[in-house]
N, C-alpha and C positions, 0 to 999 in steps of 0.2 A: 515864294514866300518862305522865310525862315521860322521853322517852330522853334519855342527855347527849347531846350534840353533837360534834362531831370535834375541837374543840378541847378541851373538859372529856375528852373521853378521852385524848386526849393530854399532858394536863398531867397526869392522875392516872399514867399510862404515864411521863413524867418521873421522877413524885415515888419511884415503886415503884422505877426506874433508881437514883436521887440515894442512895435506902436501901442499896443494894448498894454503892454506890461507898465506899473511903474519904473521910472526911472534905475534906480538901481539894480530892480530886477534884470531891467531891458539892456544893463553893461554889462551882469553877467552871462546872459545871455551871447550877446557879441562874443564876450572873451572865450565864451567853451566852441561857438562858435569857431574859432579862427585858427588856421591849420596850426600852429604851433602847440594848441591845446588837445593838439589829439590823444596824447596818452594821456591825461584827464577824462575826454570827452567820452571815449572808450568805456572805460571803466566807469564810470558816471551812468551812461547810458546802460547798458547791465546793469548795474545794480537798480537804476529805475523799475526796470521791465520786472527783474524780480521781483523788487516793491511790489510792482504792481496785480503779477499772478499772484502775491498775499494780501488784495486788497482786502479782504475780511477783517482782516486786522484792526486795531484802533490807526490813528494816524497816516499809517499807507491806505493807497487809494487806488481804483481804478486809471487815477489821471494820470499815474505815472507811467505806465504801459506805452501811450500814445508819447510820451513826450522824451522815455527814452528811445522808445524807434525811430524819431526823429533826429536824436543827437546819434547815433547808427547810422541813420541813412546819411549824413554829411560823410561819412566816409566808404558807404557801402553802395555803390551804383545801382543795382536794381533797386533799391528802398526809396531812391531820391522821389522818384515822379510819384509813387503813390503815396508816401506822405505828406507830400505837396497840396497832393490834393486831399489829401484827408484834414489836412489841415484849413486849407483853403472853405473846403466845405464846412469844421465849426465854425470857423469865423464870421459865415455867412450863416450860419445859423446864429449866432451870437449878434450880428450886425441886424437878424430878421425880428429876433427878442426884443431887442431894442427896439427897433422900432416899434413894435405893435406895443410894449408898454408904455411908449411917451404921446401914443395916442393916433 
């Protein structure tokens, strides 16, 4: 039996993200996504995380935290698998919300 890998899990943890997003969110998504954007994606991702340890602040927030460790983990191997599944798990917490409010 082959298990994915922490990177196929985290590209499929991407893809489940990009689904949720509206549209144009979910291309830039892809584009920071995709190896070419790495010195973007880099810097992006830091300055998220930052964001995010001043979530107190007006405007930044907690969410940033999780979402630049994810653009991190596209290029940092240990990160891959556990934000996969951190991510995987709001999702499913998001997919369980949902449900219970449409009845």
């Amino acid at each position: 039996m082959h298990l994915p890998t922490g990177r196929q899990e985290l590209r499929a943890a991407f893809k489940r993200i990009e689904a949720e997003l509206p549209p144009r969110l979910a291309r830039a998504m892809r584009w920071l996504r995709h190896r070419d954007s790495r010195l973007i994606r880099i810097p992006a991702g830091l300055a998220l995380i930052v964001g995010g340890v001043f979530s107190f602040l007006p405007i930044l927030g907690a969410w940033m935290l999780p979402l630049g460790l994810m653009l991190l983990a596209a290029d940092i191997p240990f990160l891959q698998r556990p934000m996969a599944r951190f991510a995987n798990w709001c999702l499913g917490l998001v997919e369980r919300v949902r449900r219970r409010r449409s009845g």
